[in-house]
GUDRENLUM-647244 format. One line per field, with one value per residue (C-alpha): x negated, z negated, y. Coordinates in steps of 0.05 Angstrom, whole numbers. Example, Ala and Ser with C-alpha at 12.3 -4.5 7.8 and 13.67 -1.06 7.14 Angstrom:
<bagus>
px = c(-246|-273) $
pz = c(-156|-143) $
py = c(-90|-21) $
</bagus>
This chain:
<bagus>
px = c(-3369|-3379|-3439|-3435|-3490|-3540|-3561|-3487|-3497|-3557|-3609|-3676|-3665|-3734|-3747|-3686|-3704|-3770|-3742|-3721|-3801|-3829|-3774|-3786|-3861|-3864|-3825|-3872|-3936|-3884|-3886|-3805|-3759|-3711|-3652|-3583|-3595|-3535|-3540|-3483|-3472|-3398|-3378|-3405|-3451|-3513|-3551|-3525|-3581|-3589|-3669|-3714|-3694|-3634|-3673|-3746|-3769|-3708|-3722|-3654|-3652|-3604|-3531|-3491|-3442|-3493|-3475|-3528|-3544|-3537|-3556|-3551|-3514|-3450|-3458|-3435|-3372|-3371|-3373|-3319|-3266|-3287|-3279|-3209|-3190|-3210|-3173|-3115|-3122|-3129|-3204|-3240|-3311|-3313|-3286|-3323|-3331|-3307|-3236|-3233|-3276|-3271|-3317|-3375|-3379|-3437|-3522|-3518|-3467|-3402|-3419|-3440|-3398|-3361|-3406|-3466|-3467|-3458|-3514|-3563|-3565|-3525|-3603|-3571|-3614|-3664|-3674|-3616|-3549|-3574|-3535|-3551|-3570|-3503|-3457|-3494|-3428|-3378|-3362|-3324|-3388|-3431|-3403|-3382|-3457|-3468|-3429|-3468|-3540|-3573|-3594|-3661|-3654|-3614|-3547|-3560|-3631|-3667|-3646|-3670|-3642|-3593|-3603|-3548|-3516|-3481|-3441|-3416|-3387|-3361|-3326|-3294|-3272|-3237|-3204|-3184|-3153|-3121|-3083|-3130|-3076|-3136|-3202|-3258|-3264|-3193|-3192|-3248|-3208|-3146|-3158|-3231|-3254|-3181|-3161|-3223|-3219|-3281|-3263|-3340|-3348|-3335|-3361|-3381|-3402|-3339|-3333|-3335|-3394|-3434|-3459|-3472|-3510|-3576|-3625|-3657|-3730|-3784|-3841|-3881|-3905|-3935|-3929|-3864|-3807|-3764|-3792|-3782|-3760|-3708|-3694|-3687|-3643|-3583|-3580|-3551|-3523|-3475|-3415|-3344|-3330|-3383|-3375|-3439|-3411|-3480|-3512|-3462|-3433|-3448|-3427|-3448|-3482|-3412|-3378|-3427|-3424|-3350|-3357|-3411|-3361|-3311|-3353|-3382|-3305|-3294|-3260|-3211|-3227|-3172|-3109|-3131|-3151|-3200|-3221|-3206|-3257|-3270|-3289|-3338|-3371|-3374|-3401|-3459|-3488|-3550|-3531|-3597|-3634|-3704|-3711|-3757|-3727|-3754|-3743|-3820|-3860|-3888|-3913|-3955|-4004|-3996|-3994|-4011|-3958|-3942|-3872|-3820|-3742|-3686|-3645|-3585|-3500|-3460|-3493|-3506|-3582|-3595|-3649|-3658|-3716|-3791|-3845|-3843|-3834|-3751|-3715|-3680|-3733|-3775|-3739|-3670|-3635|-3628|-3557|-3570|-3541|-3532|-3550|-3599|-3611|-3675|-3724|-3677|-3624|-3592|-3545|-3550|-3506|-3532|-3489|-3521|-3541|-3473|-3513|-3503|-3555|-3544|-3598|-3599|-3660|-3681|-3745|-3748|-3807|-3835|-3789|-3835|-3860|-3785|-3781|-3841|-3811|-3746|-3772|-3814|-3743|-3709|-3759|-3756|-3674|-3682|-3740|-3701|-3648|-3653|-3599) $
pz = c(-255|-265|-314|-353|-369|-414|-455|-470|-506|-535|-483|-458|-387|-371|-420|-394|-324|-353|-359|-281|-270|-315|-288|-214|-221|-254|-195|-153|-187|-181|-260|-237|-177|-196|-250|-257|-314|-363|-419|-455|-514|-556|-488|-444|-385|-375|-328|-281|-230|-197|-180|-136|-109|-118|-66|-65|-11|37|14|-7|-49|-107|-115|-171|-155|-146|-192|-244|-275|-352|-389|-454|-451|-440|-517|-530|-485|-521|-594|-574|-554|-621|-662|-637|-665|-728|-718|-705|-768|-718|-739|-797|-805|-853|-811|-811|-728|-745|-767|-695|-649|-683|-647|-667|-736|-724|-743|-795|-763|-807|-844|-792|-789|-748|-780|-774|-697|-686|-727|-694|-766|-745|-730|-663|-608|-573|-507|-453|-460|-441|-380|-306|-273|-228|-301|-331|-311|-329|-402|-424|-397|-435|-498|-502|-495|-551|-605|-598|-611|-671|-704|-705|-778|-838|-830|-867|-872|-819|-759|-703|-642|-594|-523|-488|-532|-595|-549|-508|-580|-595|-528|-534|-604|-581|-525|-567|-614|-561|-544|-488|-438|-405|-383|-420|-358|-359|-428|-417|-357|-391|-455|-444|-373|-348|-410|-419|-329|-327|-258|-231|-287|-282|-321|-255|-187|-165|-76|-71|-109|-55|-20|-80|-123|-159|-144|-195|-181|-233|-220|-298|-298|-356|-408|-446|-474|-415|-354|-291|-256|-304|-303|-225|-221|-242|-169|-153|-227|-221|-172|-175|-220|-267|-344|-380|-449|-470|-407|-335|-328|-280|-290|-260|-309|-306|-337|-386|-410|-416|-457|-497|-510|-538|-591|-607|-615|-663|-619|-569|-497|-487|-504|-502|-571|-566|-642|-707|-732|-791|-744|-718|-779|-803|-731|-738|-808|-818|-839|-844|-888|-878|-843|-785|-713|-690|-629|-631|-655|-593|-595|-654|-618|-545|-560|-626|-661|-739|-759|-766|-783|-748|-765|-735|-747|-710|-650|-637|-659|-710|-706|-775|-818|-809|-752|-704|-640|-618|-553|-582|-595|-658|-669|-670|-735|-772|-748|-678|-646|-584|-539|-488|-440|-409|-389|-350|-382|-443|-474|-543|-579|-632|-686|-711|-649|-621|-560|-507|-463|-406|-364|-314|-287|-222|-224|-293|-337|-387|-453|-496|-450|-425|-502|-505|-433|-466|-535|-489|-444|-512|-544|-485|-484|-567|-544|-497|-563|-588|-621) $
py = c(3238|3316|3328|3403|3455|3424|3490|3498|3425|3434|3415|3446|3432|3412|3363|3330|3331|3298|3239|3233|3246|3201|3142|3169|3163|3088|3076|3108|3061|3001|2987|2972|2988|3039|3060|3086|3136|3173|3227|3255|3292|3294|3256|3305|3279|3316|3282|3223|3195|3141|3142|3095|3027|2977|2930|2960|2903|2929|2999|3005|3067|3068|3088|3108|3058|3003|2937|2908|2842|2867|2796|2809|2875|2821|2798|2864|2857|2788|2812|2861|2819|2772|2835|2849|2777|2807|2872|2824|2788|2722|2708|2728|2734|2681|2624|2562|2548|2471|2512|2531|2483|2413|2378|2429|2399|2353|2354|2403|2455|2440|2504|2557|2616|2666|2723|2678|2670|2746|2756|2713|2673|2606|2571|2560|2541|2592|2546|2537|2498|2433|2425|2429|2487|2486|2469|2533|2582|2533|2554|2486|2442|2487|2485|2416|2411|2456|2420|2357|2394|2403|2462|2499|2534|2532|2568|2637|2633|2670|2706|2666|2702|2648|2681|2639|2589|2631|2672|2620|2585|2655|2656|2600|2612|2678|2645|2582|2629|2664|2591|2574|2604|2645|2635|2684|2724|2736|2752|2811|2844|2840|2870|2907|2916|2942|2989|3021|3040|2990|2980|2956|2911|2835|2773|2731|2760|2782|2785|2858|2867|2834|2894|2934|2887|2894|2831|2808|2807|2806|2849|2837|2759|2781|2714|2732|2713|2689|2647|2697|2634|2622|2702|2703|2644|2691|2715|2645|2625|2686|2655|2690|2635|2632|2654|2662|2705|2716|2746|2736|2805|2859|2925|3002|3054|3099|3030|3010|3099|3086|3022|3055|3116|3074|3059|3127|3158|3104|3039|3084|3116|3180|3145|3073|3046|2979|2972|2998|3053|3009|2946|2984|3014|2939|2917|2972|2962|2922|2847|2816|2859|2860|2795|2792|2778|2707|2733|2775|2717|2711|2785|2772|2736|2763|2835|2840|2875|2862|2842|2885|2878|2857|2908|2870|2884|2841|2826|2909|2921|2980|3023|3027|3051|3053|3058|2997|2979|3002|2998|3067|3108|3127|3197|3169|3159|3100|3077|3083|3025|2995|2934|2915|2858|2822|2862|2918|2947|2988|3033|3066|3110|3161|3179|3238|3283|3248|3225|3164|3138|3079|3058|2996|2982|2951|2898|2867|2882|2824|2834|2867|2912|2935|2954|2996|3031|3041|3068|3118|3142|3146|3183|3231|3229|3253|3294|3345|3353|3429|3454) $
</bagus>
């Protein structure tokens, strides 16, 4: 992918080339492994690097072609192919799940909503389906699982973030609605992955990835959010087969900047069009308010940090307004939005300066500490802005 000349866009070159030091030298003091980095401007790429190691025990140094775990970054790719439903006029925000999934209408979840799961307000569970490891990939298994849990909040009443289990219902809704004809995977190549020229990106570890993929291998302990066990069991989770909605896919930075453009030009790529422009204004307003995030409970205690808002659309985080901790940076402007997966990887889009930023990390840093990493990189991406 040609990048252009980053005065012509606005850039001061070399605090835009700070942000390959500061990456190179954390990979230097081993905070992490290594990154595939993106910039652009109006859809203009200004820096493209891929710095450090994919595989830092082999000393394999990165590639720009070299495939990551994204985790949550697939609840994006998720919420996308729920909001073309929408589009459609084949879902509505509004819909009870029972309308759709029957059986889910048990211990308190008859009223949960479409609009509810995206926003991380459905009280779904925060733990793991409660299947067995080698069930986790297959979708029907884990949602048939699902429907017979309870729920940990009130429908509506706080946003208590569901790390696996609200985007597996939403898949399954979408591909319910679509007449169950396809599996999910199918249903994201078909309509996302192959349209948008996503050609590296797959939900499942698809054979020719093999070579190119990113372990997952975390190098923070540090007592977090997610168990690093749990986090490094996605290098044998992730079979061809396996459908995870909320956190399977794999992808390359130049992907993930093509997804991410989609969205900044308003739903369409070129001469491809995804979503509607008005989806997407809808999908990247706050829906929760000033609610805090359940999700940074934790953080009170271990690092000390005073609640905050969510600042949540559907399912795309907000930067929103105020002086907090943000994966996006404390210069950007309140509708920054974007998505971001455990401790490694992210993509924002910046509606004001018209910027995109993608980085995929290598070695996974403890969750709130890969936010404090990312709000410094943003910072520095908003940083080298001049003009």
């Amino acid at each position: 992918m040609d990048t252009v000349d980053a005065i012509e866009l606005g850039f001061d070159p070399d605090r835009l080339n700070h942000l390959t030091t500061v990456i190179t030298a954390a990979v230097a003091h081993a905070p992490y492994d290594g990154a595939g980095v993106m910039v652009a401007r109006t859809g203009a790429v200004v820096l493209q690097e891929a710095l450090g190691f994919a595989e830092r025990a082999t000393r394999r140094a990165m590639r720009l072609d070299d495939v990551f775990h994204l985790f949550s970054v697939t609840k994006a790719l998720t919420t996308v192919a729920v909001l073309q439903r929408i589009d459609r006029g084949e879902l509505s925000l509004t819909h009870r799940v029972v309308d759709i999934i029957p059986e889910f209408g048990c211990r308190g979840k008859q009223r949960v909503t479409v609009a509810q799961l995206l926003t991380h307000t459905a009280g779904m569970s925060a733990g793991v389906p409660p299947v067995s490891p080698d069930q986790m990939g297959h979708l029907e298994t884990v949602v048939a699982a699902v429907c017979q849990q309870g729920l940990e909040a009130l429908p509506g009443q706080e946003v208590s973030y569901s790390p696996l289990v609200a985007h597996a219902v939403l898949a399954e809704i979408v591909r319910r609605v679509d007449g169950g004809r396809r599996r999910f995977c199918e249903i994201l190549e078909e309509e996302i992955f192959h349209p948008l020229g996503m050609q590296d990106t797959a939900l499942g570890l698809r054979k020719d990835f093999a070579e190119r993929r990113v372990p997952v291998v975390v190098r923070d302990k540090s007592e977090g959010l997610f168990p690093p066990s749990m986090l490094e069991s996605f290098n044998f989770l992730l079979t061809e087969e396996a459908e995870i909605p909320a956190g399977g896919a794999l992808s390359t930075a130049a992907d993930i900047f093509r997804f991410a453009e989609m969205l900044r030009c308003g739903g369409e790529l070129g001469e491809t069009r995804i979503l509607s422009p008005a989806i997407i204004e809808l999908a990247t307003t706050n829906h929760t308010g000033l609610q805090p995030n359940n999700l940074w409970n934790y953080t009170r205690d271990v690092r000390g940090w005073d609640e905050f808002p969510a600042y949540l659309g559907l399912s795309f985080f907000l930067r929103g307004m105020g002086i907090f901790p943000t994966y996006f940076g404390t210069m950007a402007s309140p509708g920054t939005f974007g998505s971001m997966g455990a401790g490694s990887t992210i993509f924002w889009i910046e509606p004001e300066r018209d910027l995109t930023f993608v980085c995929l990390t290598a070695g996974l840093l403890e969750e709130s500490r890969s936010m404090d990493r990312f709000q410094r990189l943003s910072d520095l991406v908003l940083a080298a802005v001049v003009d």
